[in-house]
C-alpha positions as CSV (number, residue, x, y, z in Angstrom):
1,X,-124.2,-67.7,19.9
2,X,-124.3,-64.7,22.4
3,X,-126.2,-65.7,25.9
4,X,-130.0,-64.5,25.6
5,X,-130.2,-64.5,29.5
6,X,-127.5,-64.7,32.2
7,X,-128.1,-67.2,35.1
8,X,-128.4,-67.7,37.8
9,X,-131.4,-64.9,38.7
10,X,-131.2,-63.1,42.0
11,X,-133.9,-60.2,42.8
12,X,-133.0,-57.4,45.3
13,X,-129.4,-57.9,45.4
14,X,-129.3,-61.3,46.3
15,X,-131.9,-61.4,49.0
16,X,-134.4,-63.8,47.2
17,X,-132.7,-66.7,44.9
18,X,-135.4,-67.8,42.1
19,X,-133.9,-71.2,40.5
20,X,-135.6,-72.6,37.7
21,X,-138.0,-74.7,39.5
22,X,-139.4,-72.0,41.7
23,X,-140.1,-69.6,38.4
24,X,-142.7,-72.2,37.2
25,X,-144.5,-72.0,40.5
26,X,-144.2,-68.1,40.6
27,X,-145.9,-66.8,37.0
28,X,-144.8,-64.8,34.7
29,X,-147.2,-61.8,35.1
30,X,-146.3,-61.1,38.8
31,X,-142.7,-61.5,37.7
32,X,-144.0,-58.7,35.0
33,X,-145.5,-56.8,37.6
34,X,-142.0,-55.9,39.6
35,X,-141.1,-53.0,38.9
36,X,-137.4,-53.2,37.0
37,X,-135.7,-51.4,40.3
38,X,-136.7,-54.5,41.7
39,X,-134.7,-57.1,40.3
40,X,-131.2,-57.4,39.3
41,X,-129.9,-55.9,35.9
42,X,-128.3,-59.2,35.0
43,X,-131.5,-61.5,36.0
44,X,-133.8,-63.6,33.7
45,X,-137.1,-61.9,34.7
46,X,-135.2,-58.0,34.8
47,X,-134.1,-59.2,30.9
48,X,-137.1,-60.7,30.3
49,X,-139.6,-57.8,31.0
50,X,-137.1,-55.6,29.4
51,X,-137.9,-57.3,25.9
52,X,-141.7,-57.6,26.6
53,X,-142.2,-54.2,25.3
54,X,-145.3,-54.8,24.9
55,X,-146.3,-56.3,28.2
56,X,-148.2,-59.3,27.1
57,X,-146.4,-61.6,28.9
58,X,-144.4,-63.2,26.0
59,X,-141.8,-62.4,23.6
60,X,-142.2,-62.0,19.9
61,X,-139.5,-62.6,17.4
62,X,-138.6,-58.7,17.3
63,X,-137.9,-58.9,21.0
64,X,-135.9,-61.1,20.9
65,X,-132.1,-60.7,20.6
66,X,-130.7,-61.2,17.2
67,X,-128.5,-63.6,17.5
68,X,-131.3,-65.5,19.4
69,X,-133.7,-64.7,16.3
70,X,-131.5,-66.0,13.9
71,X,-131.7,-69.8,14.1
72,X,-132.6,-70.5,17.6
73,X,-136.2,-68.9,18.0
74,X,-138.3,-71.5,16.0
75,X,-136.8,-74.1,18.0
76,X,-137.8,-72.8,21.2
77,X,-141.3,-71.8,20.0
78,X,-142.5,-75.0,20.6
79,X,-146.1,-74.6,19.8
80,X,-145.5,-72.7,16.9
81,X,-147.5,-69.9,17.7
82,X,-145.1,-67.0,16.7
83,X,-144.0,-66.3,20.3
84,X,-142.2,-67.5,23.4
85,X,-144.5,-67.8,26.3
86,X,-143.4,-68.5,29.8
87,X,-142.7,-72.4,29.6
88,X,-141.0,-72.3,26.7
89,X,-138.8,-69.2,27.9
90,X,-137.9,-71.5,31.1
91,X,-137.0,-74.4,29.1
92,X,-134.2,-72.0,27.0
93,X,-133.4,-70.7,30.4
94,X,-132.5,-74.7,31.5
95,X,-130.7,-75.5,28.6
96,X,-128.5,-72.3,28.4
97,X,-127.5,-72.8,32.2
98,X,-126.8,-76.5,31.6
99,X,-124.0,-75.1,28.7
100,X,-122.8,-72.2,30.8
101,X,-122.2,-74.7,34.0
102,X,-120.3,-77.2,31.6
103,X,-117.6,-74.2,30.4
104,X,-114.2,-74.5,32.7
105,X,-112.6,-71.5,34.2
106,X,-109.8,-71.4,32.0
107,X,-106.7,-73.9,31.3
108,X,-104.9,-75.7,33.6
109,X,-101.8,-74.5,34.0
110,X,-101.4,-72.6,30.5
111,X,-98.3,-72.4,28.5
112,X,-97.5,-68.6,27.3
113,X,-93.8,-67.4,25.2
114,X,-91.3,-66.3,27.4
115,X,-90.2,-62.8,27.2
116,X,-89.3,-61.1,23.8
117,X,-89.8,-64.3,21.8
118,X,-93.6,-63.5,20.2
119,X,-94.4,-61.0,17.4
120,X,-98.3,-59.8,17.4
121,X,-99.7,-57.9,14.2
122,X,-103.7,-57.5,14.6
123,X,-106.1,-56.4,11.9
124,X,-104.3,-56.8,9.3
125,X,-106.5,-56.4,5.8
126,X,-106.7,-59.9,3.5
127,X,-109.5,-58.9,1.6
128,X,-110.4,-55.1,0.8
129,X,-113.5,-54.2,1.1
130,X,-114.2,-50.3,1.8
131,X,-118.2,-51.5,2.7
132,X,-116.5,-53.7,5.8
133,X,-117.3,-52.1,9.1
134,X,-117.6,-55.3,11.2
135,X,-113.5,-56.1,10.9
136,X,-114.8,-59.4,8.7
137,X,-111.8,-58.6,6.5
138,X,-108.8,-58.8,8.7
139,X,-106.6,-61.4,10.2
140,X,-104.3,-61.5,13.4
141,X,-100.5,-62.9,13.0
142,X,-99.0,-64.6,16.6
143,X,-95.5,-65.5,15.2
144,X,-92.5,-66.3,17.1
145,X,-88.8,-64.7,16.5
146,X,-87.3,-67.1,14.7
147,X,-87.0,-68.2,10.7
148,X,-88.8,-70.8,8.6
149,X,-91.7,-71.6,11.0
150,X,-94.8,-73.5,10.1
151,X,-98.1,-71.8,10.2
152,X,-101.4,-72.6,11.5
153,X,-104.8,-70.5,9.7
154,X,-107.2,-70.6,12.3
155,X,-110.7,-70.2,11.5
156,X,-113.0,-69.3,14.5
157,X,-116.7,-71.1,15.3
158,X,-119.8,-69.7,15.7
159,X,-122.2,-71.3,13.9
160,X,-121.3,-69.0,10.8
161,X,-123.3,-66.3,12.7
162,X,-121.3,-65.1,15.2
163,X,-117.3,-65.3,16.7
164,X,-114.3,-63.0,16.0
165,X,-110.6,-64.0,15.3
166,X,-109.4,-62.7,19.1
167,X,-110.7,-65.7,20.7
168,X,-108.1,-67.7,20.2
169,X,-105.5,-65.3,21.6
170,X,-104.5,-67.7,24.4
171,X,-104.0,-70.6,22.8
172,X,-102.3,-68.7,19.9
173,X,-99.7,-67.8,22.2
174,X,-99.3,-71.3,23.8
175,X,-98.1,-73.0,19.7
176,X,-96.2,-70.1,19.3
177,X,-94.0,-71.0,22.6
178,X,-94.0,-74.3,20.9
179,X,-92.1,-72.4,18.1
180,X,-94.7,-72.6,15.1
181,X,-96.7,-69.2,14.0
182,X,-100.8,-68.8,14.0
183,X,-102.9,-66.7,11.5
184,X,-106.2,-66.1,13.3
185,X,-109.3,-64.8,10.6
186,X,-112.4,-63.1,10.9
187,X,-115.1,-64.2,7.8
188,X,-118.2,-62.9,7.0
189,X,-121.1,-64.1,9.3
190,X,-124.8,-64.8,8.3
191,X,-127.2,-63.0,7.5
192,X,-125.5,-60.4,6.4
193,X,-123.3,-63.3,4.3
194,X,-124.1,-67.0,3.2
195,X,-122.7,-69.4,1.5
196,X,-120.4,-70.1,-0.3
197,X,-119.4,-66.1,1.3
198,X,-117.9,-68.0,4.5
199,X,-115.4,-70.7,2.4
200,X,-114.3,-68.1,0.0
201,X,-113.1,-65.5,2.5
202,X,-111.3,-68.3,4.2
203,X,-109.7,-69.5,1.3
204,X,-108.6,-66.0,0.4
205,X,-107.2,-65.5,4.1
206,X,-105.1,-68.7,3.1
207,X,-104.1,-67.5,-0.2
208,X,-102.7,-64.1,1.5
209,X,-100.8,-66.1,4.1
210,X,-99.1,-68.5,1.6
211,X,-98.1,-65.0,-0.4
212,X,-97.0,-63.1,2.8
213,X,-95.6,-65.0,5.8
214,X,-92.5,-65.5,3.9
215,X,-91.9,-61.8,4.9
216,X,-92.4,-62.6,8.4
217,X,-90.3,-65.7,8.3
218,X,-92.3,-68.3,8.1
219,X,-92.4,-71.0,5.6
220,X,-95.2,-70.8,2.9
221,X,-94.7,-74.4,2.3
222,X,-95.6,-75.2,5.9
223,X,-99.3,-73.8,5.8
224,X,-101.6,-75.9,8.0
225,X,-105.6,-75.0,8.4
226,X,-107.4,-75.4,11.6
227,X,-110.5,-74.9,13.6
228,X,-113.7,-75.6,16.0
229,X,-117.0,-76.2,15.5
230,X,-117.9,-73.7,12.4
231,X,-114.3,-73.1,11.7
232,X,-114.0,-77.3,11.8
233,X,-116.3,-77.3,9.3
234,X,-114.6,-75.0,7.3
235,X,-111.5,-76.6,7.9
236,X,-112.3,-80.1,6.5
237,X,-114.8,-78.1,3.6
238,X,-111.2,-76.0,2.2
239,X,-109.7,-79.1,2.6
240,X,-111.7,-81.2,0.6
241,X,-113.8,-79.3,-1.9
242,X,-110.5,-78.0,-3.9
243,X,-112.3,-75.4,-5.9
244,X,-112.3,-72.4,-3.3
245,X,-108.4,-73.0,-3.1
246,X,-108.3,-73.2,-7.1
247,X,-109.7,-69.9,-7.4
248,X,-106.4,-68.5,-5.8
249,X,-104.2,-70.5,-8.2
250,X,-103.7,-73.0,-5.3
251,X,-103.3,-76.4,-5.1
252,X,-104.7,-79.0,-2.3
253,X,-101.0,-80.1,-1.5
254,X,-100.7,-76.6,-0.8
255,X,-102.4,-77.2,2.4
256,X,-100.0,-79.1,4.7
257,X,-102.4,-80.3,7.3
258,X,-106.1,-80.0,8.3
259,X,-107.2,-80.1,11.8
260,X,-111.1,-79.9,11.9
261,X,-112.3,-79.9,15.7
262,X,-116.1,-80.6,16.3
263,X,-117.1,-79.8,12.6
264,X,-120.4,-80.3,10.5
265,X,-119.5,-82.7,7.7
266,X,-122.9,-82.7,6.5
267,X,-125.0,-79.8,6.2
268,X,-128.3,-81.2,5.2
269,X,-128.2,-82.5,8.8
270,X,-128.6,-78.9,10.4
271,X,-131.9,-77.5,11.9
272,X,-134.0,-76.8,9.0
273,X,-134.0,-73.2,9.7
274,X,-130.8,-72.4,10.2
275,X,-129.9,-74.6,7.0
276,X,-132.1,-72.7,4.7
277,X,-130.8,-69.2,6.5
278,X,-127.0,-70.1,5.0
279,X,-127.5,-72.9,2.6
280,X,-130.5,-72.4,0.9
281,X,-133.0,-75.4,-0.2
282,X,-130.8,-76.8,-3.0
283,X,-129.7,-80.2,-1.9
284,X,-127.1,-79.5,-4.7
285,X,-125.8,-76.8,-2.8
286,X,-125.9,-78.9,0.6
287,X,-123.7,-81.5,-1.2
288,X,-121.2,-79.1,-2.3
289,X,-121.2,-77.3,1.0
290,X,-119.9,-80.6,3.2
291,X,-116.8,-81.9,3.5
292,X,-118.6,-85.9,3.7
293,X,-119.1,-85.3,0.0
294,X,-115.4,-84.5,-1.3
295,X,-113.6,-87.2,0.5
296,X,-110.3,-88.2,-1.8
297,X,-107.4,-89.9,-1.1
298,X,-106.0,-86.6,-2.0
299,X,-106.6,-84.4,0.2
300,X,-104.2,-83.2,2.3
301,X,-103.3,-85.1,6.2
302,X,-106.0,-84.7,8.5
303,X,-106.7,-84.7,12.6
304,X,-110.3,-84.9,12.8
305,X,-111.1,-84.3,17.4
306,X,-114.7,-83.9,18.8
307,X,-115.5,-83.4,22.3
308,X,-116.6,-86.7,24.4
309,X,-119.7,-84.8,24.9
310,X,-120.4,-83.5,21.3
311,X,-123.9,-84.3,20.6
312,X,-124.3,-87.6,18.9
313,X,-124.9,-86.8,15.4
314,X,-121.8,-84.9,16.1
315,X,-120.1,-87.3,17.1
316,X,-121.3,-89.4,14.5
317,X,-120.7,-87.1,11.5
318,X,-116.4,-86.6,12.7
319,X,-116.8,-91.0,12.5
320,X,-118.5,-91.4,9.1
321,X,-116.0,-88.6,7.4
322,X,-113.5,-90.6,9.2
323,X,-114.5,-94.1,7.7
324,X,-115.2,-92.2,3.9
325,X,-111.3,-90.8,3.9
326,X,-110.3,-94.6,4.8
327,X,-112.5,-95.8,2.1
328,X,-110.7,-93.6,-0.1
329,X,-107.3,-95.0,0.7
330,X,-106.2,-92.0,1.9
331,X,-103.5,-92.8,4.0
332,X,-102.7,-90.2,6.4
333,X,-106.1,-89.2,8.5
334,X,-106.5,-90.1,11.8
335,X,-109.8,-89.1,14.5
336,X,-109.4,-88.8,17.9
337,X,-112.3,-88.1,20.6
338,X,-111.3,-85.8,23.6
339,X,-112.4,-87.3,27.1
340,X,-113.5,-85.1,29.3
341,X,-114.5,-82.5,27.1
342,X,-117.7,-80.5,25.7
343,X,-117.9,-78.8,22.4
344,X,-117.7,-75.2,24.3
345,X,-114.6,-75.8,26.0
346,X,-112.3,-77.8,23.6
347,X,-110.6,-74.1,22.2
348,X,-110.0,-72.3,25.5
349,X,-108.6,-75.8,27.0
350,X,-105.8,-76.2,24.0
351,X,-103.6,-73.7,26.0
352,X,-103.2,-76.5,29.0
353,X,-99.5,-77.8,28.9
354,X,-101.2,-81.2,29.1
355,X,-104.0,-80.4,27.2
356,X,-104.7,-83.8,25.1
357,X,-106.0,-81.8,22.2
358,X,-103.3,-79.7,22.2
359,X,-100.6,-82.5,22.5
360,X,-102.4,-84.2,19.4
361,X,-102.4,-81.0,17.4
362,X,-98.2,-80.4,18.0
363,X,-97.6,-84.1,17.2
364,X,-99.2,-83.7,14.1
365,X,-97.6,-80.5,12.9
366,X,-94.6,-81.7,14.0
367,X,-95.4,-85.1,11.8
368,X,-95.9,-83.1,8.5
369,X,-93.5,-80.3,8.9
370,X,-90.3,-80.3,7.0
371,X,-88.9,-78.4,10.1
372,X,-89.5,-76.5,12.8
373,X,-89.0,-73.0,14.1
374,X,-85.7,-72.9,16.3
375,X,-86.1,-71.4,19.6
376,X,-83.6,-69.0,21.4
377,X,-84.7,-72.2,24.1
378,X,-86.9,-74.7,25.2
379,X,-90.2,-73.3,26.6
380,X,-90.7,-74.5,29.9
């Protein structure tokens, strides 16, 4: 979800510093009262008054932005009034600076191709659709020079609402240097889509993969599936609930490794307004949407990773999947939980050389390859 404010706020380039604490001493109507040459463009009170178009010193759901509105602005309208006054404004303001101040810079010491040895193709159309203006329809291709690679679908998070395929661009590069080849989608994204919208495009971004890497080099045999958050939920759903892949003429052995990170497994277990925004009220329709409910020692190997610092239902959710595939006598799953880490910055961390989720993720495609690609020579 896009940032609804930026912190922290500084007013009059810098001279006065307003933390938190000091805005619930100041008020928000003399905050109101500045004029907007008064306080910095990227501030919480210059953003703030911006939105209060009205100037009644709170913000309404149509002032709010979007991706705010979505699923996030009955949760911070505490009282339930219909609008965010000043507390509860303050108390969004907390929690978003407490998730930007747990992100990292950036990977230590990332691992990128050498020279000549990585093939890009970007925006390449899976699905046409002549009404798609928002690029929800294309695909990115990182694949090295070399024949007979394994491939990794990787499908982007963002709470089904939000995220593009060009986030993963780093870490994209870093397994092809490791000599395997990464298929990045875009899906469509709520509202404008809801389920099962998200699962099918996915599925049909696999099904053009498996038909067309060949021509690229790669193996279609070697398909593997992988993703964060949203994208590990729709990892371990494709996984799982075989019918999307059916559709396609595919079969569940066609997948040769799933690598949800961080994902739902349950859906019923969402905030109730974001889970009647994609799923509906059906609890029919919240069984078939998560991946807790299609466990079968036939699915295909699986890596389920969440973040040390998930939240604890998250955390909880990766375990219970974990114990339901064991109870199934499936015998090749395995769950892992990443120390040190948050469920932001899991993704942009995986493109570390001595990333742990990283390491995990080449052992296993190593594991359940045939082969791998051949370098020209060892990445260093």
């Amino acid at each position: 979800m896009a940032n609804l404010f930026v912190l922290p706020p500084f007013i009059d380039r810098g001279l006065i510093y307003i933390s938190i604490r000091a805005m619930k001493l100041i008020g928000l109507t003399i905050l109101l009262a500045l004029p907007l040459s008064a306080l910095s463009a990227d501030s919480l009170p210059a953003k703030f008054a911006k939105r209060d178009r009205n100037k009644d010193g709170k913000l309404s759901r149509e002032e709010v932005p979007a991706s705010f509105a979505k699923f996030k602005f009955a949760q911070a309208d505490r009282n339930k009034d219909g609008f965010l006054d000043k507390t509860e404004i303050e108390r969004v303001a907390q929690k978003l600076s407490a998730k930007e101040n747990s992100n990292p810079a950036g990977p230590i010491n990332p691992v990128i191709p050498k020279a000549n040895t990585i093939r890009i193709f970007r925006d390449i159309v899976y699905r046409k659709d002549p009404k798609d203006t928002n690029d929800w329809n294309k695909l990115d291709l990182y694949l090295p020079k070399a024949k007979g690679f394994s491939t990794l679908l990787w499908i982007h998070g963002g709470g089904l609402h939000s995220g593009d395929k060009s986030k993963i661009t780093e870490v994209a590069k870093r397994f092809v240097a490791e000599g395997y080849g990464v298929a990045s989608v875009n899906y469509r994204l709520y509202p404008e889509a809801k389920y099962p919208t998200q699962i099918q495009d996915v599925a049909r971004a696999f099904a053009w993969v498996r038909k067309n890497i060949a021509s690229k080099g790669g193996n279609p045999n070697l398909l593997f599936v992988a993703g964060g958050s949203a994208g590990g939920h729709l990892t371990a759903l494709l996984a799982t609930n075989h019918s999307f892949l059916k559709e396609h003429g595919i079969e569940p052995t066609d997948i040769r490794g799933a690598i949800p990170i961080s994902g739902l497994m349950d859906v019923s277990r969402v905030g109730a307004e974001r889970r009647k925004g994609i799923w509906g009220e059906a609890p029919k329709i919240y069984r078939e949407a998560s991946p807790l409910h299609h466990v079968s020692k036939t699915a295909p190997p699986l890596l389920l990773m969440h973040a040390e610092h998930d939240t604890p239902d998250r955390r909880k959710q990766n375990q219970e999947m974990y114990d339901a595939l064991i109870k199934a006598k499936h015998r090749n799953v395995e769950i892992h939980e990443l120390k040190n880490r948050t469920h932001n910055d899991i993704r942009p961390n995986l493109a570390g050389r001595n990333d742990s989720g990283a390491n995990l993720i080449i052992a296993f495609l190593e594991k359940h390859s045939a082969h791998k690609a051949s370098l020209p020579k060892k990445q260093k």
